[in-house]
N, CA, C and O atoms as a printed pandas DataFrame, in Angstrom:
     atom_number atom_name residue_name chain_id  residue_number  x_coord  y_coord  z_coord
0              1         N          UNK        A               1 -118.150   71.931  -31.598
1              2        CA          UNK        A               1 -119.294   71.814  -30.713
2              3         C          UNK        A               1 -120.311   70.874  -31.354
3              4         O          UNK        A               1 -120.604   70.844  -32.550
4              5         N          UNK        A               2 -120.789   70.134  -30.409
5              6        CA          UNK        A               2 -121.873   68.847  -31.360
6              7         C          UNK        A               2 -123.086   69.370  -30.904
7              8         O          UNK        A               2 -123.374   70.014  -29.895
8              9         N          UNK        A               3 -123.657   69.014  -31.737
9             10        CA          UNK        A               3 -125.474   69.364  -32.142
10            11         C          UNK        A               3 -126.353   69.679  -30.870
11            12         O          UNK        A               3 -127.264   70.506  -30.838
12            13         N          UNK        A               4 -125.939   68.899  -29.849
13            14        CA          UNK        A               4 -126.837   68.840  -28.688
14            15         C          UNK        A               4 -126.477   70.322  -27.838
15            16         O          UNK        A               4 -127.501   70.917  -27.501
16            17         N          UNK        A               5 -125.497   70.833  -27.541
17            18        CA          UNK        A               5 -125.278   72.008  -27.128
18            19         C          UNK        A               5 -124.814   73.265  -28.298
19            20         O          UNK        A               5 -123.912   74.073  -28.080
20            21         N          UNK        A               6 -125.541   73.225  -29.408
21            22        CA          UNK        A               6 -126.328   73.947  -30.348
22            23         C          UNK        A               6 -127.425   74.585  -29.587
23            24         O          UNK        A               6 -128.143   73.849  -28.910
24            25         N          UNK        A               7 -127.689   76.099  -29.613
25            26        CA          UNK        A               7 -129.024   76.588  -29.403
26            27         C          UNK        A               7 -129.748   76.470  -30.502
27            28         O          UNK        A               7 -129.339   76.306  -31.652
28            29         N          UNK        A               8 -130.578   76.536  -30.210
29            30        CA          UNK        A               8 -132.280   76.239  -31.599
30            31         C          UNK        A               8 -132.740   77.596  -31.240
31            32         O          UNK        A               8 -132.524   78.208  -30.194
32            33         N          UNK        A               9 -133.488   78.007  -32.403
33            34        CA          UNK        A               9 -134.575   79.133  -32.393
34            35         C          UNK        A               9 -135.569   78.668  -31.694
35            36         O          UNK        A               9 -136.067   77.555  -31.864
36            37         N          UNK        A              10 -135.970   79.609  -30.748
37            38        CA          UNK        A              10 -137.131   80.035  -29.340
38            39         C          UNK        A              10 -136.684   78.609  -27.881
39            40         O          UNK        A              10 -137.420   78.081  -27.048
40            41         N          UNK        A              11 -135.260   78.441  -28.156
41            42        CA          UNK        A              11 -134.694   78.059  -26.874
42            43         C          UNK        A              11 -134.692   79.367  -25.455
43            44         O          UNK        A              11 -134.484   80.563  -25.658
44            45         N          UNK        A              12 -134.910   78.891  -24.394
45            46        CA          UNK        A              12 -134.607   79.620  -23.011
46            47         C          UNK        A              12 -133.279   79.691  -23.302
47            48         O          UNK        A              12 -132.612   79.062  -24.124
48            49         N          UNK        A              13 -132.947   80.635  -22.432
49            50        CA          UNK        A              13 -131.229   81.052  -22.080
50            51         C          UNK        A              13 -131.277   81.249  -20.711
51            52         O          UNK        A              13 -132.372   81.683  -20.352
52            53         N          UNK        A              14 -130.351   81.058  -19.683
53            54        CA          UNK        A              14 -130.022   81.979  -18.979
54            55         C          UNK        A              14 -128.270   82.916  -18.989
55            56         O          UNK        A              14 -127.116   82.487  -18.999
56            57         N          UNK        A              15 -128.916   84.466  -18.978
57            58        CA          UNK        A              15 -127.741   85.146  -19.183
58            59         C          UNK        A              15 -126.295   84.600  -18.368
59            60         O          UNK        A              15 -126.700   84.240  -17.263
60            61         N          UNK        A              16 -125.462   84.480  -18.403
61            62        CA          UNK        A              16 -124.490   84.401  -16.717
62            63         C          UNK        A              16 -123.387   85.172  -16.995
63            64         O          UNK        A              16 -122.363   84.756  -16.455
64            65         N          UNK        A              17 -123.247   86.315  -17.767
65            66        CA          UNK        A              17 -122.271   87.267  -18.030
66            67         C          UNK        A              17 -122.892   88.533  -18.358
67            68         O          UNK        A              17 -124.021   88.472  -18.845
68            69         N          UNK        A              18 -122.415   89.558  -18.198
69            70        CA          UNK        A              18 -122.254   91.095  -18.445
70            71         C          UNK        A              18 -123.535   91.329  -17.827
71            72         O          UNK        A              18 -123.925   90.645  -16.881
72            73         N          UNK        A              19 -124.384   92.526  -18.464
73            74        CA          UNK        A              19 -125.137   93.393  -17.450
74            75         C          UNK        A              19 -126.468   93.075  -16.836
75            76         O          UNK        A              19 -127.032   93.669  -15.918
76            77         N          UNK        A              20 -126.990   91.685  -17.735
77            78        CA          UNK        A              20 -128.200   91.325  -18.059
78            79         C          UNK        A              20 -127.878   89.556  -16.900
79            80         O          UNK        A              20 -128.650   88.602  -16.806
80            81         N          UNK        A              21 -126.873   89.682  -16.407
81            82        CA          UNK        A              21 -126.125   88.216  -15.743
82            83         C          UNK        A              21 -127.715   87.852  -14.765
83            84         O          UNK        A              21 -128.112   88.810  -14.102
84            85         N          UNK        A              22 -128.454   86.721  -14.696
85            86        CA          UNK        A              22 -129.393   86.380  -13.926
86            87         C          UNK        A              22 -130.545   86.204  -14.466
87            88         O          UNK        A              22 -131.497   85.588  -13.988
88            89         N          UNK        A              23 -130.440   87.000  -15.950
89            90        CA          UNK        A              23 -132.169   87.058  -16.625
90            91         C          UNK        A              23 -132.295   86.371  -17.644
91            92         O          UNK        A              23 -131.237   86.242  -18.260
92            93         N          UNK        A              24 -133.156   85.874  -18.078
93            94        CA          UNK        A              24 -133.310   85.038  -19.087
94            95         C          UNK        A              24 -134.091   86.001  -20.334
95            96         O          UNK        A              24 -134.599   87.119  -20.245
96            97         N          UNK        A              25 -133.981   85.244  -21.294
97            98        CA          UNK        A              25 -133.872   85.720  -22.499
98            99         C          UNK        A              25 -134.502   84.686  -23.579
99           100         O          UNK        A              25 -134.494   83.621  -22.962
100          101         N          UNK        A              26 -135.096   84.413  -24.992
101          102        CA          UNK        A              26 -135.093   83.446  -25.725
102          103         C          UNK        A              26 -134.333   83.734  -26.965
103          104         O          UNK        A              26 -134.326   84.939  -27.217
104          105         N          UNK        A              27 -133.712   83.022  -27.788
105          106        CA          UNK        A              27 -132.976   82.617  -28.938
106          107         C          UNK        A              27 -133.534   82.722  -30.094
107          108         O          UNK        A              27 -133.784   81.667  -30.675
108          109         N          UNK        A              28 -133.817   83.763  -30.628
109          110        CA          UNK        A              28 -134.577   84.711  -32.087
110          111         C          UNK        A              28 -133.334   84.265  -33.270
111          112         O          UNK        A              28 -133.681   84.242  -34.450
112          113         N          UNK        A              29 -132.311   84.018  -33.014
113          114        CA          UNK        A              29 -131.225   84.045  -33.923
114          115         C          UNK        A              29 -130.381   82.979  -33.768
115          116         O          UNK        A              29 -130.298   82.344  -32.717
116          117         N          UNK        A              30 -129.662   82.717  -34.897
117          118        CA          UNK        A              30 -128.370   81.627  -34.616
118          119         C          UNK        A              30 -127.735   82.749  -35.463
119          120         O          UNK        A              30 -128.304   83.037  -36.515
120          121         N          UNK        A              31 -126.536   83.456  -35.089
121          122        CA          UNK        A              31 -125.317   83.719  -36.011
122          123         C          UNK        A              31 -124.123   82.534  -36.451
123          124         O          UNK        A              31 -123.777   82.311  -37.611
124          125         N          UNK        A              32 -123.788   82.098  -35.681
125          126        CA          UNK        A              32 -122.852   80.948  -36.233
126          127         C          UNK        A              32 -122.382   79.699  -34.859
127          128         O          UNK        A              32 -123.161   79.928  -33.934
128          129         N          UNK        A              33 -121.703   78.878  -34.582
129          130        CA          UNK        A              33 -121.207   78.305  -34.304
130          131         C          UNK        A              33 -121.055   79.125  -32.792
131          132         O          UNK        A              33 -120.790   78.157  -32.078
132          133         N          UNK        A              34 -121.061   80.421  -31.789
133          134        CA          UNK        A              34 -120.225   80.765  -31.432
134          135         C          UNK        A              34 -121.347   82.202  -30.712
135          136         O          UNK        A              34 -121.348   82.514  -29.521
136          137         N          UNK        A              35 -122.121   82.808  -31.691
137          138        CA          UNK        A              35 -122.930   83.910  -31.152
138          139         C          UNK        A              35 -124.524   83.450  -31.734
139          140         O          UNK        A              35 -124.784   82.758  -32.719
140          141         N          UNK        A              36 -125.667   84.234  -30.544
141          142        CA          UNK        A              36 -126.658   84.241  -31.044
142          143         C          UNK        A              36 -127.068   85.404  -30.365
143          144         O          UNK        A              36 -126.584   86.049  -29.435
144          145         N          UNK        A              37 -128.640   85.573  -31.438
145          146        CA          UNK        A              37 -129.300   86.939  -30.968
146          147         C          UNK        A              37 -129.768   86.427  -29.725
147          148         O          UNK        A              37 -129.855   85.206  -29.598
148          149         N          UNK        A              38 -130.158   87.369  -28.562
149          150        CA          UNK        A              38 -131.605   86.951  -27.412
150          151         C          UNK        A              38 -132.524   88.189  -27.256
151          152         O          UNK        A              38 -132.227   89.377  -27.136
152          153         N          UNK        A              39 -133.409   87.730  -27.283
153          154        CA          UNK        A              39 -134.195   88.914  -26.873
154          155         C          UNK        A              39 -135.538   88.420  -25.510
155          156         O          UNK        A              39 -136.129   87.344  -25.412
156          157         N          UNK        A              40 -135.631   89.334  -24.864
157          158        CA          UNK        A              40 -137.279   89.580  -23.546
158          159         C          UNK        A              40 -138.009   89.592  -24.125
159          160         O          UNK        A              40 -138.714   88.591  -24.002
160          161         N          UNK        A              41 -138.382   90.390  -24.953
161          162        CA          UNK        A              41 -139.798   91.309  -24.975
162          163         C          UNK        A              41 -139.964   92.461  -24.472
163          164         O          UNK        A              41 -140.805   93.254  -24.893
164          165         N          UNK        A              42 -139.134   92.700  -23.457
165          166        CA          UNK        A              42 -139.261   94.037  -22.621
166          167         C          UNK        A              42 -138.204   94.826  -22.231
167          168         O          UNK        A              42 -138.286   95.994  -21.850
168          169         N          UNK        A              43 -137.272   94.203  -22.328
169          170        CA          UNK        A              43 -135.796   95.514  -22.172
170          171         C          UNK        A              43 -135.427   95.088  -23.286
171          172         O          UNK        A              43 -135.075   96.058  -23.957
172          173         N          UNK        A              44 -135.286   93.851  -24.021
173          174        CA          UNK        A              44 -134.311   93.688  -25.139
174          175         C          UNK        A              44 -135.452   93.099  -26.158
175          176         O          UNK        A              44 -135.716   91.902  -26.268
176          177         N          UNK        A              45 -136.026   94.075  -26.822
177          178        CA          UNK        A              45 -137.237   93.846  -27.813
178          179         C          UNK        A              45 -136.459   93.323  -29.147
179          180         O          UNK        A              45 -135.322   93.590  -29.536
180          181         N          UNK        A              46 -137.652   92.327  -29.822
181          182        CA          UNK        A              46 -137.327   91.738  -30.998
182          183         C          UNK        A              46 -136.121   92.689  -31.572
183          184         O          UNK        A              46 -134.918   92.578  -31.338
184          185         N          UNK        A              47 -136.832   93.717  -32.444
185          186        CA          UNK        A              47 -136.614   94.430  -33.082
186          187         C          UNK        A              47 -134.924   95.638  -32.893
187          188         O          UNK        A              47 -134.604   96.641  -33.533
188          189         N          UNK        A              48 -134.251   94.939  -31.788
189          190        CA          UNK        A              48 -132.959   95.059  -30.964
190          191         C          UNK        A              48 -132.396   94.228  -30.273
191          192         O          UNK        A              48 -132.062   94.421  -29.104
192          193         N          UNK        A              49 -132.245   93.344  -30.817
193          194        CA          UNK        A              49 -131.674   91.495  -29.670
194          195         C          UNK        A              49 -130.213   92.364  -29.469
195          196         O          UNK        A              49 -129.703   93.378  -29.947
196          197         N          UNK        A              50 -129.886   91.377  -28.513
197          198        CA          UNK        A              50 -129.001   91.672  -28.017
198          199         C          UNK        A              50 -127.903   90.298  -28.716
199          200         O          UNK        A              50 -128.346   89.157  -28.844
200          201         N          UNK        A              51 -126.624   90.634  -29.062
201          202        CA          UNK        A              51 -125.782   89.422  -29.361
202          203         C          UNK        A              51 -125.478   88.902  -28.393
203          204         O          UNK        A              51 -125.731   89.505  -27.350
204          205         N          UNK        A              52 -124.739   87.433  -28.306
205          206        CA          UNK        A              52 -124.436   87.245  -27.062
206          207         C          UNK        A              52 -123.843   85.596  -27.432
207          208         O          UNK        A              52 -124.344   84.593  -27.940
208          209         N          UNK        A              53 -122.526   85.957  -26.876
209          210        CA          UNK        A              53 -121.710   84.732  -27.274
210          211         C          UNK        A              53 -122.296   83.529  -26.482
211          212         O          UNK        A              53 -123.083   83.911  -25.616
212          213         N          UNK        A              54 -122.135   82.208  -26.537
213          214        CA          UNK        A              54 -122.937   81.191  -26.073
214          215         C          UNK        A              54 -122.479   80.804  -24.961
215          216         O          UNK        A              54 -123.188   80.369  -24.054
216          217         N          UNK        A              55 -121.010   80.945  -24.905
217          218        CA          UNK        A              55 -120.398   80.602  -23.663
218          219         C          UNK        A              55 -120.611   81.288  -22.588
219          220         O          UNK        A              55 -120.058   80.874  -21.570
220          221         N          UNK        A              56 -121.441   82.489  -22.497
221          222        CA          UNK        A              56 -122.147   83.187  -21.608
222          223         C          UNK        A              56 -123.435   83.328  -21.256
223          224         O          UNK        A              56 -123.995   84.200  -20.592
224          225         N          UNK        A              57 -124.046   81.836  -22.072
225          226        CA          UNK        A              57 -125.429   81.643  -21.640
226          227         C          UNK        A              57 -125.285   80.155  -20.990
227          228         O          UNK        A              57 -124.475   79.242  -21.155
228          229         N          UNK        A              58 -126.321   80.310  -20.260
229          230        CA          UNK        A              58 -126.839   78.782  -19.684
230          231         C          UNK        A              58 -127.985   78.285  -20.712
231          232         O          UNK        A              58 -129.040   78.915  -20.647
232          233         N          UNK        A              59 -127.933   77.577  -21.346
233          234        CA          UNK        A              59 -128.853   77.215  -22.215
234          235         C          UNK        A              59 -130.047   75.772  -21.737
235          236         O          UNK        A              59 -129.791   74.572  -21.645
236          237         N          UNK        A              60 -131.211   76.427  -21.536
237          238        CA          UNK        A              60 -132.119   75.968  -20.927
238          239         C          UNK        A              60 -132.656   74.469  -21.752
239          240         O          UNK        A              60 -132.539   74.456  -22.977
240          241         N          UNK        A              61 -133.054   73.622  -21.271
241          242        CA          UNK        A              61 -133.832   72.494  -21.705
242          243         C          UNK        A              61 -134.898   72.991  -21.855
243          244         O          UNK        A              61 -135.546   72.427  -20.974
244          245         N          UNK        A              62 -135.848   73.943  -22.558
245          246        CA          UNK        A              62 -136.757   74.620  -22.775
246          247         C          UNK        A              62 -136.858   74.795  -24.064
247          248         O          UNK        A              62 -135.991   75.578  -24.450
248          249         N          UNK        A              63 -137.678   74.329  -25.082
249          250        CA          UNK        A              63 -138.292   75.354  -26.472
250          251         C          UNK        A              63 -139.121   75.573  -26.309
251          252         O          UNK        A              63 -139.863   74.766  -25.749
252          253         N          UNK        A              64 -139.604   76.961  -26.735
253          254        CA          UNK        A              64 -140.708   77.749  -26.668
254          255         C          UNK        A              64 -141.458   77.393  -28.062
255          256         O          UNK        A              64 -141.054   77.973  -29.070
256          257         N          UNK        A              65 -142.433   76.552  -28.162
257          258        CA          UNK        A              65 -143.252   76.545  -29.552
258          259         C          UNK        A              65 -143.696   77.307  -30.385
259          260         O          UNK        A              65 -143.785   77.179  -31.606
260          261         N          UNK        A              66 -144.043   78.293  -29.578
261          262        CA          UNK        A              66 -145.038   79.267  -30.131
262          263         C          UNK        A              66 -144.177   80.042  -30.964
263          264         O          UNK        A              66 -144.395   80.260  -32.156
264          265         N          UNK        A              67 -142.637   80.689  -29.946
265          266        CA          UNK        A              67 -142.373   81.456  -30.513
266          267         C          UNK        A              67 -141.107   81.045  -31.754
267          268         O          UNK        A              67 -140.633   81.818  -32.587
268          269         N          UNK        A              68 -140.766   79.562  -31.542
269          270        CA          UNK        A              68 -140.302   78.738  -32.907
270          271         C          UNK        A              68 -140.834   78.937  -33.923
271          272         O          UNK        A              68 -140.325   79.551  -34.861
272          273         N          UNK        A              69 -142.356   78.272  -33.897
273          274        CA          UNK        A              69 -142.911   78.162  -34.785
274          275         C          UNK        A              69 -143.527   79.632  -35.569
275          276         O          UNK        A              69 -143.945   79.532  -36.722
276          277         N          UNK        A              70 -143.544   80.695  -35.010
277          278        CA          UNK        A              70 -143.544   82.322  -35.709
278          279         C          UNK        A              70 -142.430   82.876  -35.978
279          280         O          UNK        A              70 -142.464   83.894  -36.669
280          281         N          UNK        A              71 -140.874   82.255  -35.410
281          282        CA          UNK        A              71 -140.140   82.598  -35.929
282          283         C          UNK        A              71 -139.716   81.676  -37.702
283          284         O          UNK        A              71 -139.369   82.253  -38.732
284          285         N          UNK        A              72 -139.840   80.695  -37.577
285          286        CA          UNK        A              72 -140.034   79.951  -38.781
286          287         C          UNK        A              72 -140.901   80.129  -39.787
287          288         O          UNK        A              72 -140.474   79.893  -40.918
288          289         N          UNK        A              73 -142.257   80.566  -39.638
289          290        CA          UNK        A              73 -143.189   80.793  -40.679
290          291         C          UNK        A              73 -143.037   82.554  -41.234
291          292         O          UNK        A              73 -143.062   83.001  -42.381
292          293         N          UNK        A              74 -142.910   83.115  -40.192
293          294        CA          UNK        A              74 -142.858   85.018  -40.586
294          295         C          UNK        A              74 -141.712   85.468  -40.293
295          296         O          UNK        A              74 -141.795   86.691  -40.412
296          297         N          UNK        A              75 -140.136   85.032  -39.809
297          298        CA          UNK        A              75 -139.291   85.202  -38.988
298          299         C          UNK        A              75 -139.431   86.002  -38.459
299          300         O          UNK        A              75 -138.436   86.726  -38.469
300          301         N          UNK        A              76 -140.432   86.458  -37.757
301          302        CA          UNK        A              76 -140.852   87.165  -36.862
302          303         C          UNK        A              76 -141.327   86.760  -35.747
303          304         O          UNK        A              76 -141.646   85.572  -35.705
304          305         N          UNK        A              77 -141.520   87.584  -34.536
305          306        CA          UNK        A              77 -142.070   86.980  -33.385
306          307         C          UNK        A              77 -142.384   88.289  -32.796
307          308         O          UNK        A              77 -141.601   89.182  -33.121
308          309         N          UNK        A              78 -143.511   88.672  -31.870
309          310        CA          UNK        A              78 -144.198   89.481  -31.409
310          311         C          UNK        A              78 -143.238   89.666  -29.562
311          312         O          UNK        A              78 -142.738   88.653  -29.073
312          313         N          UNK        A              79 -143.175   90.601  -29.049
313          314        CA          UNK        A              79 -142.833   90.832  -27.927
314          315         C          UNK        A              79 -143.479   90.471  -27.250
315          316         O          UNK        A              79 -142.897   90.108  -26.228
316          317         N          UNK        A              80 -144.993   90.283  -27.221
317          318        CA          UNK        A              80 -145.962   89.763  -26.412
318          319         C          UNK        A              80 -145.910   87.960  -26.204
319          320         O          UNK        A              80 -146.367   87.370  -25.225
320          321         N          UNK        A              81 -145.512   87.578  -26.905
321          322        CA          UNK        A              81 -145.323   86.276  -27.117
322          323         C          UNK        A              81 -143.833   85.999  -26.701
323          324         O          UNK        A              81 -143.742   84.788  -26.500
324          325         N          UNK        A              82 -142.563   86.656  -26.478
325          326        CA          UNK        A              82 -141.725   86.571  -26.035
326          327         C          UNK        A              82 -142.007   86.464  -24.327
327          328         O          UNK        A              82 -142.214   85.409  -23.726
328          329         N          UNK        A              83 -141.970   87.495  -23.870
329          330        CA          UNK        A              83 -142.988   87.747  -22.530
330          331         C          UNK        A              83 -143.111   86.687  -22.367
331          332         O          UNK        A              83 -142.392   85.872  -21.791
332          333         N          UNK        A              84 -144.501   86.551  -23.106
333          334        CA          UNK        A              84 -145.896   85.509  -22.585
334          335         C          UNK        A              84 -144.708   83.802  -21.772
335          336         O          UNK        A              84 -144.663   83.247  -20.674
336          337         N          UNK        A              85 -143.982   83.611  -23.127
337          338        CA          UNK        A              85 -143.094   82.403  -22.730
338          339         C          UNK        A              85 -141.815   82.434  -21.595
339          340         O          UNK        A              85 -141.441   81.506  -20.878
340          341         N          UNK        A              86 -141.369   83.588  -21.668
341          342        CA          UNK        A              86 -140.566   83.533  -20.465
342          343         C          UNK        A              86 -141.316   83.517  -19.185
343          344         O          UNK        A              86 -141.100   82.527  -18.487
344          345         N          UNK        A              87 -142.320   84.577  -18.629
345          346        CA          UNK        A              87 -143.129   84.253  -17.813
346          347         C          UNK        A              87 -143.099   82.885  -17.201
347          348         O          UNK        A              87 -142.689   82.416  -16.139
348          349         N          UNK        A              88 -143.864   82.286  -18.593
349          350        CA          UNK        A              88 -144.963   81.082  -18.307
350          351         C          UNK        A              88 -143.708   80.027  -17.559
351          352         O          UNK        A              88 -143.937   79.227  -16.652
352          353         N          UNK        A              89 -142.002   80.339  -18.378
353          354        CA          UNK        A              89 -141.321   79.274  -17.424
354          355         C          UNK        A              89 -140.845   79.471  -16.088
355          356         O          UNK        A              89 -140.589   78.560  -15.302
356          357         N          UNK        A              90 -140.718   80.899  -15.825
357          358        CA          UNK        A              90 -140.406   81.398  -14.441
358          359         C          UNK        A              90 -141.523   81.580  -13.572
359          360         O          UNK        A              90 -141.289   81.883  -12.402
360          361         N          UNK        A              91 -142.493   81.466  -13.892
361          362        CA          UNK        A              91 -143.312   81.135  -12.990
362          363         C          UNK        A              91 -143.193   79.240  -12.643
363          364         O          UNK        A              91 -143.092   78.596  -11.599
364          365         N          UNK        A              92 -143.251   78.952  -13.742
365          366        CA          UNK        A              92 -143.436   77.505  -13.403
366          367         C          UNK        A              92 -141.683   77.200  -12.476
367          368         O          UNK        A              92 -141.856   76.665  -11.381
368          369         N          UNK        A              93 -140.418   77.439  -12.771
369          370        CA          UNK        A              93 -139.425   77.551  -11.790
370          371         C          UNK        A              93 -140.347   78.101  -10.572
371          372         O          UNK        A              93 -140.175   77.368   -9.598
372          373         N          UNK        A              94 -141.006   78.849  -10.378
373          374        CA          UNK        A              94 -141.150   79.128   -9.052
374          375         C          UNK        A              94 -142.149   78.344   -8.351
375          376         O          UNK        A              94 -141.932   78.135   -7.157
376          377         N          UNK        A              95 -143.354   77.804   -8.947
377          378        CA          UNK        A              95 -143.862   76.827   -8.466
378          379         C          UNK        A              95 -143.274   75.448   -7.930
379          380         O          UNK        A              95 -143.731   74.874   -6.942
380          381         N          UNK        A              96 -142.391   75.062   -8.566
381          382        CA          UNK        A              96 -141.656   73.897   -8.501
382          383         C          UNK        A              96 -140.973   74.415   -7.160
383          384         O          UNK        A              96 -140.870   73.722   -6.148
384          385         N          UNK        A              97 -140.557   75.615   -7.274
385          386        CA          UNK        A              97 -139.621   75.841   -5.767
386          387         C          UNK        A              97 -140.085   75.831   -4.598
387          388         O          UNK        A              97 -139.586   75.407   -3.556
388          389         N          UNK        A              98 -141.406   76.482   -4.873
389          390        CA          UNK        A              98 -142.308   76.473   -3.200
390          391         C          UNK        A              98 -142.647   75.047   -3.327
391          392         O          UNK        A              98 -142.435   74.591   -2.203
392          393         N          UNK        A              99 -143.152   73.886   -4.259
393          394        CA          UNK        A              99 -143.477   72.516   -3.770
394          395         C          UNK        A              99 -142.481   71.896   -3.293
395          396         O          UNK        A              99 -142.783   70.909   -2.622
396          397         N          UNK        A             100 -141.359   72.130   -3.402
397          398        CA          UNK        A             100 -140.314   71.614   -2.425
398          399         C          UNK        A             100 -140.129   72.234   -1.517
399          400         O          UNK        A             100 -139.959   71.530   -0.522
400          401         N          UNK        A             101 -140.056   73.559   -1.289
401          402        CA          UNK        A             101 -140.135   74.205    0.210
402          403         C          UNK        A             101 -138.826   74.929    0.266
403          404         O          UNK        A             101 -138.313   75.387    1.287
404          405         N          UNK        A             102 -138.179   74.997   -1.368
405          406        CA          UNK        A             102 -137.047   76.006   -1.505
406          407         C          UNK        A             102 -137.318   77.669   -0.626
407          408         O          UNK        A             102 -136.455   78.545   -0.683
């Protein structure tokens, strides 16, 4: 697999397999080549990511800064700040949808 379809820490996901299929998630973890952690903020908290092989994510053109850059300095990241960034892109998907008249 080459570099570009590599997930990065505080990439978007979207799930498209097993129970969570439709919801998005961000990228707290790289395990290897093959699996990474994801976690919400709110069903799948930091502190319990969920694994999740890659070939069962849609991996978003999205990094989340905020929560990169706190996972890099404290490898930590706050649930509130998980949230805060998924939100902020599904709302903005939904704006974009009503200006076209989806």
């Amino acid at each position: 697999m080459d570099a570009s379809n590599m997930p990065r820490l505080g990439q978007l996901v979207r799930v498209n397999r097993g129970r969570d299929s439709g919801k998005y998630a961000v990228v707290i973890g790289v395990v290897d080549q093959r699996y990474v952690w994801v976690a919400d903020g709110s069903k799948r908290k930091f502190d319990q990511p969920k694994k999740k092989n890659i070939i069962h994510l849609e991996l978003l053109p999205v990094i989340s800064s905020e929560v990169a850059d706190s996972l890099l300095e404290t490898s930590r990241v706050t649930n509130a700040k998980l949230r805060f960034a998924l939100n902020k892109y599904v709302d903005n998907l939904q704006t974009e949808a009503l200006e076209k008249g989806e």
